[in-house]
ROMAR-460053 format. One line per 10 residues: their letters; for each residue x, y, z of C-alpha. Coordinates in pm, 1 decimal. Layout:
A> X/Y/Z  ... $
//
This chain:
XXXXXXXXXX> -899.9/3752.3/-4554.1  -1021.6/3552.6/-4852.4  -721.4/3456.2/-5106.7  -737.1/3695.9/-5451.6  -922.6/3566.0/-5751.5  -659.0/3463.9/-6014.1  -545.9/3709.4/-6234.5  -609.5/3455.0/-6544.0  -1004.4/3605.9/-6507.9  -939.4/3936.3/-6501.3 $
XXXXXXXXXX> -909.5/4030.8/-6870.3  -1052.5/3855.9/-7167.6  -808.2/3716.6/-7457.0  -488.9/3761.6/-7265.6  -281.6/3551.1/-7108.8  -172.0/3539.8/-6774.3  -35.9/3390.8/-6512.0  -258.4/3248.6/-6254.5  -149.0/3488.4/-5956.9  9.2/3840.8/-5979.4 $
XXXXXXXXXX> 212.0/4059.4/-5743.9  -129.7/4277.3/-5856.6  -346.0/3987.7/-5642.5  -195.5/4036.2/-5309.9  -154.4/4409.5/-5326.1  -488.5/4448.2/-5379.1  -579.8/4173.2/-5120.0  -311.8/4268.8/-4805.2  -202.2/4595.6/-4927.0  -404.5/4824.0/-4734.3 $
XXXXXXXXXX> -354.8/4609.1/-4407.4  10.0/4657.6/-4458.6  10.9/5033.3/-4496.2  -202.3/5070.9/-4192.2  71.2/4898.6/-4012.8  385.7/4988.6/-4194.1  595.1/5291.6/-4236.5  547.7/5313.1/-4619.8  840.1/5592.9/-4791.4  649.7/5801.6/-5063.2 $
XXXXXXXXXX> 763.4/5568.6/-5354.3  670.0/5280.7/-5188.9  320.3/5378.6/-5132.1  330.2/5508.6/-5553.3  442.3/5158.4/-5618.3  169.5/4986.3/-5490.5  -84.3/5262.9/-5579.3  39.7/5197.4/-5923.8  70.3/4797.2/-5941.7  -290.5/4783.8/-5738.3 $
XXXXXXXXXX> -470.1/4989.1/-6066.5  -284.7/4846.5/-6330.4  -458.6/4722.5/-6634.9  -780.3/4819.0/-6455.2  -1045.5/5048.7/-6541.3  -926.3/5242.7/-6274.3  -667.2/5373.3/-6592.5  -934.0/5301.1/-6871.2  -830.1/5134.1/-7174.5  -967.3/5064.8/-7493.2 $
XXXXXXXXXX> -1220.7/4792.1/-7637.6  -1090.7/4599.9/-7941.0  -1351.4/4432.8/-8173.9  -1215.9/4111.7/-8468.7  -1243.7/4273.3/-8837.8  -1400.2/3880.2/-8924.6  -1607.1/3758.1/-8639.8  -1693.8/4103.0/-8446.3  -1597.4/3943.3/-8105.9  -1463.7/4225.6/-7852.5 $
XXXXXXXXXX> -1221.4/4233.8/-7594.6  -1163.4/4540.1/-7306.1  -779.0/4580.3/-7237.4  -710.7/4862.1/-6957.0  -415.6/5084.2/-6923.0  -38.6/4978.9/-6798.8  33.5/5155.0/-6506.6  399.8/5217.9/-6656.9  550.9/5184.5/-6327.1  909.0/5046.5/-6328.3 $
XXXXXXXXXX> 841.3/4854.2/-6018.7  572.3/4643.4/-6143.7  589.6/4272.4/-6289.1  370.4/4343.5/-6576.9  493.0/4714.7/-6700.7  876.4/4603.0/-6847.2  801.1/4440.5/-7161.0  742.9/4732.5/-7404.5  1023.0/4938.8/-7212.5  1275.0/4647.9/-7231.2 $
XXXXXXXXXX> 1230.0/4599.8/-7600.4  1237.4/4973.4/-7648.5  1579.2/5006.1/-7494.1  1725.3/4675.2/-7596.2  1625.4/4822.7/-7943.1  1834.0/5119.2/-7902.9  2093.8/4933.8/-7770.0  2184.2/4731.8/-8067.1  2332.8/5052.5/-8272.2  2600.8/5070.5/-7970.5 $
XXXXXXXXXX> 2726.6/4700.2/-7970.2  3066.9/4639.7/-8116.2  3179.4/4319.5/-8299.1  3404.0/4188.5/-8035.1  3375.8/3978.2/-7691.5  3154.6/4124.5/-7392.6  3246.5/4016.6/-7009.0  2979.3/4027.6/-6754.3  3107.0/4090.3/-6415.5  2891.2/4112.8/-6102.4 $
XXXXXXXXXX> 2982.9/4331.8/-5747.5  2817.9/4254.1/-5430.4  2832.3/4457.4/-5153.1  2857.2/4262.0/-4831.3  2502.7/4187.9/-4627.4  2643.3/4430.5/-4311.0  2569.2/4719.1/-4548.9  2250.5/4624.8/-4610.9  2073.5/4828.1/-4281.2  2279.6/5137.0/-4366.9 $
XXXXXXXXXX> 2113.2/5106.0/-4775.7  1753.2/5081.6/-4627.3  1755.8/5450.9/-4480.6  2077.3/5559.4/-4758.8  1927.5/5405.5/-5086.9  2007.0/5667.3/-5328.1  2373.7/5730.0/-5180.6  2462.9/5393.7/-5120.3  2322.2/5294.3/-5441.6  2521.4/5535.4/-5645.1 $
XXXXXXXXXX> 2876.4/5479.7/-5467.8  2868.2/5132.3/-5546.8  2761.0/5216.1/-5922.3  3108.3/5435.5/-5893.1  3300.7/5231.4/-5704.2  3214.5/4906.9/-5948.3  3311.4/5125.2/-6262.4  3565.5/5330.3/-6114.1  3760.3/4962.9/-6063.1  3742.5/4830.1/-6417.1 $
XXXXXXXXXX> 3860.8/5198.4/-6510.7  4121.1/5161.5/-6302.8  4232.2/4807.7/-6447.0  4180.7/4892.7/-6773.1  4394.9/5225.7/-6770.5  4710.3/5011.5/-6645.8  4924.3/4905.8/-6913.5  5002.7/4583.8/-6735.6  4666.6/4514.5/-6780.4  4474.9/4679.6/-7071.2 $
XXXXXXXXXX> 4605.7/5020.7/-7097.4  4302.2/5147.2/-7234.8  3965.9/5306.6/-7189.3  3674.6/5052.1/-7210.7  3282.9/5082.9/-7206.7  3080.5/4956.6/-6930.5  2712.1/4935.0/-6866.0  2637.4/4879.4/-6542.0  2244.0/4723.6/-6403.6  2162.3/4760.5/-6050.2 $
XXXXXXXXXX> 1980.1/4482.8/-5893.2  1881.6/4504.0/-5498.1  1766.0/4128.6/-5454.9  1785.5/3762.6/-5444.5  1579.1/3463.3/-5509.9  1433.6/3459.4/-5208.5  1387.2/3885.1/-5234.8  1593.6/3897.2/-4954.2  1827.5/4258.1/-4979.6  2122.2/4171.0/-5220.7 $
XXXXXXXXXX> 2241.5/4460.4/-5350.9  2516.8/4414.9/-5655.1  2514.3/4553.3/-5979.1  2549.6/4345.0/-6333.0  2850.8/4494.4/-6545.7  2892.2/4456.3/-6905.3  3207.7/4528.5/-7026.6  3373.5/4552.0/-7339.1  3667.4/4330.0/-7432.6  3903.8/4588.8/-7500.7 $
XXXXXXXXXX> 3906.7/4960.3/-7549.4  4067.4/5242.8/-7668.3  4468.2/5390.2/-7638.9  4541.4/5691.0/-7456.0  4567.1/5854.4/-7791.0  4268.1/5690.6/-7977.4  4481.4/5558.2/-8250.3  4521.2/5200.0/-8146.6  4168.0/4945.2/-8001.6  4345.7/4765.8/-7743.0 $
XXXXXXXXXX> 4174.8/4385.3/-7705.8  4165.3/4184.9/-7388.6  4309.9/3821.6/-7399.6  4047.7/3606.5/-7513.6  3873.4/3472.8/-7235.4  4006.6/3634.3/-6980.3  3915.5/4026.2/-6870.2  4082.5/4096.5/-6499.0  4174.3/3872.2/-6205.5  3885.5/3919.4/-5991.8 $
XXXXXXXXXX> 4039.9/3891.1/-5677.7  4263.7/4214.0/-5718.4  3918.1/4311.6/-5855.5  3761.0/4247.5/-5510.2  4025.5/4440.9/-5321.9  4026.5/4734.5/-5522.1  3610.3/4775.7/-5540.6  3644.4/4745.0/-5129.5  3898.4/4990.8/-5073.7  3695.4/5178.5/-5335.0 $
XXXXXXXXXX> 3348.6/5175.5/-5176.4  3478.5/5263.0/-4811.4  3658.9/5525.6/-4900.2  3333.8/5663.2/-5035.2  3171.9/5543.2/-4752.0  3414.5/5748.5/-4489.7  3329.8/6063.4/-4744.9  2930.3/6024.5/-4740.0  2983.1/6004.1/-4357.6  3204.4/6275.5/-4316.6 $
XXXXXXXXXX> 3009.1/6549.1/-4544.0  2701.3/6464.4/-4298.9  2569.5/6260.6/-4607.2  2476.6/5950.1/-4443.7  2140.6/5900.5/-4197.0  2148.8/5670.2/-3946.4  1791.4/5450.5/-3797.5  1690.4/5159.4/-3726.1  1925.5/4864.1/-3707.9  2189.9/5145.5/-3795.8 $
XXXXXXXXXX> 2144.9/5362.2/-3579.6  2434.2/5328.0/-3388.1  2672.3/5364.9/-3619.2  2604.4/5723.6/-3543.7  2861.6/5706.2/-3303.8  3227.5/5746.7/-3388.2  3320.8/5407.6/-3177.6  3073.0/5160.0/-3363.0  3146.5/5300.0/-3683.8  3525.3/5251.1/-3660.7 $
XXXXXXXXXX> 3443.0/4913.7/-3527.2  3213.0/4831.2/-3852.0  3433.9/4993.6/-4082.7  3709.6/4740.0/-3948.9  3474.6/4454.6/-3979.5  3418.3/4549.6/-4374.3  3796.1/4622.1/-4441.2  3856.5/4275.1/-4298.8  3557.2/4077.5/-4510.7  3591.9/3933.4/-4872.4 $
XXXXXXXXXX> 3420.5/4123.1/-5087.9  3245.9/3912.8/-5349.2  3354.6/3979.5/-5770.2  3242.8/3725.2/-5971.9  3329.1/3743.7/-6355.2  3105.3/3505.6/-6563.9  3254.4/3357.6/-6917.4  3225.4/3631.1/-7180.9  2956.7/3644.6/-7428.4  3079.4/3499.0/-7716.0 $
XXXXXXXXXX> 2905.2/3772.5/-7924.0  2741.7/4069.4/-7937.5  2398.6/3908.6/-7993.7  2406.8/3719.7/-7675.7  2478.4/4041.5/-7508.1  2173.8/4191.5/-7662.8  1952.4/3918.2/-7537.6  2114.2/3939.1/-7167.6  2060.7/4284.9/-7207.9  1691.0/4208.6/-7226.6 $
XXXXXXXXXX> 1618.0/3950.7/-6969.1  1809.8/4174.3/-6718.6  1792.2/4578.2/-6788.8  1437.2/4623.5/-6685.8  1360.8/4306.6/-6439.9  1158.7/4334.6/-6115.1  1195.1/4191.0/-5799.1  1004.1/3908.7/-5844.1  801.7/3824.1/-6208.7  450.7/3726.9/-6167.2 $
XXXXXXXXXX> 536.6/3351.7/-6322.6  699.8/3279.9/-5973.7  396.6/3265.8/-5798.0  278.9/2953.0/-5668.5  -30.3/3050.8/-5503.2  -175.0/3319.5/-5231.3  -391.1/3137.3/-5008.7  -473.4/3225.3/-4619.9  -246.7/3504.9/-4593.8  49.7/3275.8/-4747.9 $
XXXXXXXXXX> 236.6/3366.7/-5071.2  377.1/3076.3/-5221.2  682.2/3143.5/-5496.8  969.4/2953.6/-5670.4  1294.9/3053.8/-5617.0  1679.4/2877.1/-5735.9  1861.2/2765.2/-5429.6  2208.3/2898.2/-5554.6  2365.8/2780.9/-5198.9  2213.3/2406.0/-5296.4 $
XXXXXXXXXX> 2326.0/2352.6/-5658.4  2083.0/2553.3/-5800.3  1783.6/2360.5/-5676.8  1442.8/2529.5/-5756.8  1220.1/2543.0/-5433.6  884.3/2717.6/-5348.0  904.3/2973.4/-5046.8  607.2/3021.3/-4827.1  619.7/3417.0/-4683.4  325.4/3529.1/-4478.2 $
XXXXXXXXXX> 126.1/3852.9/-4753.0  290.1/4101.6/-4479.7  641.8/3946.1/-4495.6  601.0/3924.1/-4899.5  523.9/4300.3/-4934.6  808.4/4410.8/-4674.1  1022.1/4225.0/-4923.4  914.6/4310.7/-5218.1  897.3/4672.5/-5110.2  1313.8/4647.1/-5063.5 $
XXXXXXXXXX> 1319.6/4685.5/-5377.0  1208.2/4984.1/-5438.5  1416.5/5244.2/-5533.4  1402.5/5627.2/-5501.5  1250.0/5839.4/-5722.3  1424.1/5937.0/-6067.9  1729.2/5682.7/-5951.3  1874.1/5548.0/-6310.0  1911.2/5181.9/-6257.6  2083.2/5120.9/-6606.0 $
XXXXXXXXXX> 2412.9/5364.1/-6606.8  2713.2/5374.5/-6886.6  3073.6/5456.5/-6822.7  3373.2/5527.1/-7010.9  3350.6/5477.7/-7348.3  2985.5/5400.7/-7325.4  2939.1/5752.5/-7108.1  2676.6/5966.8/-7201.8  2887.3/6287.9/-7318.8  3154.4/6084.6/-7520.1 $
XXXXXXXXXX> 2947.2/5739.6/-7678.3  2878.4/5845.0/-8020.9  3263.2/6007.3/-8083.8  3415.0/5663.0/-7880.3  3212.6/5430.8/-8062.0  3252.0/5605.4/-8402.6  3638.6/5586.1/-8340.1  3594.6/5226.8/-8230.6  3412.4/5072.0/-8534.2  3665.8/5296.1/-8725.9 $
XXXXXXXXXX> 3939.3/5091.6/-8608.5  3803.5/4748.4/-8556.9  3700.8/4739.7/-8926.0  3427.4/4522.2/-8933.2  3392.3/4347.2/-9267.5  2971.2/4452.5/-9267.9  2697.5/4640.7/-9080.9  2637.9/4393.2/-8766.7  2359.3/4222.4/-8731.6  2178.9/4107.9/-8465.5 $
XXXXXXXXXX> 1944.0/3857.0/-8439.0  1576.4/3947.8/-8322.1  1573.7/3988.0/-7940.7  1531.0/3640.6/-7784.6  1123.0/3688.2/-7591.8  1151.8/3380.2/-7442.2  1116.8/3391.8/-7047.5  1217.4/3787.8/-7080.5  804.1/3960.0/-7080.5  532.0/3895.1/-6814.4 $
XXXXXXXXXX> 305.6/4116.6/-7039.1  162.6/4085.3/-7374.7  278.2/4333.6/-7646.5  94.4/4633.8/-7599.8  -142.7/4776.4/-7863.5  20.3/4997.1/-8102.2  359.0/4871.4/-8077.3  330.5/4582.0/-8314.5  120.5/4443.1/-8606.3  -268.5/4417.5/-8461.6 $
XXXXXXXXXX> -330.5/4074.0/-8228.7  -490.5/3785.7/-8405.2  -822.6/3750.0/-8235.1  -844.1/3483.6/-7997.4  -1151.9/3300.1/-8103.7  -1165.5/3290.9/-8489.5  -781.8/3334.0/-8486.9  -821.2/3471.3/-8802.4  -898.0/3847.2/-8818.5  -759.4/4116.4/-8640.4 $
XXXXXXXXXX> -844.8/4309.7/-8381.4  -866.8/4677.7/-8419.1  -945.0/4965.5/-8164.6  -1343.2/5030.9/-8187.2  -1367.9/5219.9/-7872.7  -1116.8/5405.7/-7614.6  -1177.3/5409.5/-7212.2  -1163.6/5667.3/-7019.4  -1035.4/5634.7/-6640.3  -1318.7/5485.0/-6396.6 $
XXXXX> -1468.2/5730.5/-6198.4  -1462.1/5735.5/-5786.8  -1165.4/5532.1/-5733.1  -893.0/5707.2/-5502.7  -571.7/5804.6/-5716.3 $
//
């Protein structure tokens, strides 16, 4: 199959990279569903990633005010999955973020599940994915409510990512957590020693015992399916045996140096909340059936490499990653929660007494967007040959005609 023409030609005045995820769906996707069992969100995922910024979603046509020159820009797909749909989203929620940051230090702590789970995820995404969500925050609740540690309630918001470098399954979620929280009776903000949040090797032990005894629960309520390269865990022997195997493993809790301020949490925030698999600016090349991509060797020192994956093993991959249906990968807990955030953090800045307003520097764009700003959310674009005038909406798209949904 010929490689994909780069995705640099495919729309006038923008810039892109010179391959997209986009390219080899479009080029190997069909193959690979005629071969592959492809879940219901999968097959929306590339459905979605395939059309976008197509005429297959229409557009609009945008004309310069000074020189008259005219551009066609088609429709986002909006799906979250896709390397070129985050941008506006990410600012967007980044944006809303800002009014909940406190002026104090931020720790960012990671949890890993081990790789032995990792069969038992594929055909259990949405209730393997949400214990370790609860078992990651149900831990720093745990720390944080003992007085020989904190004795307080804290805020956490909690990212899931499913991959690694290589988009190999890595399933671990990316905790920010506040330095500190509130007393048991809301008079008193209790702060963390500077520096320091929890030792993460008590950490470790407790998210483990945590996350199996979810694990037995799932199992036992008939929660949990079993296939493929689990399917034997069906049985009451093998699963005792595994369950043994886990108790007896490391579990991995790594806790980065804090923050250092509530505007470099806002910028993490942003590179990480709304991230894909892979971004398009990875990509190498697609030639012969061959997807070529950069990855950091994190085992080697951080050493960047390029991968070669045949298009079929690239899309298995990429389609880990995947996740079900109205799943929230961005969740908040304890003082951060939902139902309590605006009372907590009223009572919080109420006691902290800042000495102003905080303020937070723009959002840092650099490295964080695959996408352009999309039309409407920002001043008009300069055009791109006169560089002078703007360029306004003249003429709006409708959906092309004939092509499958």
């Amino acid at each position: 199959m010929p490689a994909p023409s780069p995705a640099a030609t495919a729309a006038a005045g923008s810039t892109r990279p010179a391959y997209e995820v986009a390219d080899i769906v479009r080029a190997y996707g069909a193959a690979y569903r005629s071969t592959h069992d492809v879940w219901p969100g999968q097959g929306v995922a590339l459905r979605a990633i395939e059309r976008c910024r197509t005429a297959a979603l229409g557009g609009h046509v945008e004309a310069c005010d000074t020189c008259g020159a005219r551009r066609v820009a088609y429709n986002s797909c909006r799906n979250r999955h896709c390397p070129k749909c985050q941008g506006s989203a990410r600012a967007k929620w980044v944006a809303a973020q800002q009014a909940q940051l406190l002026p104090i230090e931020y720790f960012h702590v990671v949890f890993t599940l081990p790789h032995a789970l990792n069969a038992l995820a594929r055909v259990n995404p949405r209730r393997l994915y949400a214990l370790l969500f609860h078992a990651a925050a149900a831990t720093l609740q745990a720390f944080a409510r003992d007085p020989r540690h904190l004795g307080a309630a804290l805020g956490v918001t909690a990212v899931l990512h499913t991959w690694g470098q290589n988009l190999s399954q890595h399933l671990h979620v990316h905790c920010v957590v506040t330095g500190g929280g509130l007393s048991a009776d809301g008079q008193r903000w209790v702060s963390t020693r500077r520096g320091f949040l929890f030792p993460v090797r008590a950490l470790s032990t407790v998210f483990r015992g945590k996350f199996l005894v979810g694990l037995r629960q799932l199992r036992a309520r008939g929660h949990l399916h079993f296939a493929g390269d689990s399917a034997a865990l069906a049985d009451e022997p093998p699963w005792t045996e595994w369950l043994r195997t886990l108790r007896a493993t490391d579990w991995v809790v790594y806790a980065k140096p804090p923050f250092g301020g509530p505007e470099r949490v806002l910028n993490y925030l942003g590179r990480y909340t709304h991230r894909v698999a892979i971004a398009n600016r990875r990509l190498v090349s697609i030639d012969d059936g061959v997807v070529r991509f950069r990855w950091k060797d994190y085992a080697h020192g951080n050493q960047m490499k390029v991968m070669a994956l045949p298009a079929e093993e690239f899309l298995r991959r990429f389609l880990l990653h995947v996740v079900p249906s109205g799943f929230r990968r961005i969740r908040h807990f304890g003082l951060l929660a939902n139902r309590r955030r605006a009372a907590a953090l009223a009572r919080c800045r109420a006691l902290l007494e800042p000495p102003a307003p905080l303020e937070v520097p723009p959002f840092d764009r650099r490295g964080a967007f695959d996408d352009a700003t999309p039309p409407g959310t920002a001043a008009p674009p300069r055009c791109p040959l006169c560089g002078g005038g703007p360029m306004r909406i003249v003429e709006i798209l409708g959906p092309l005609r004939g092509i499958p949904p």
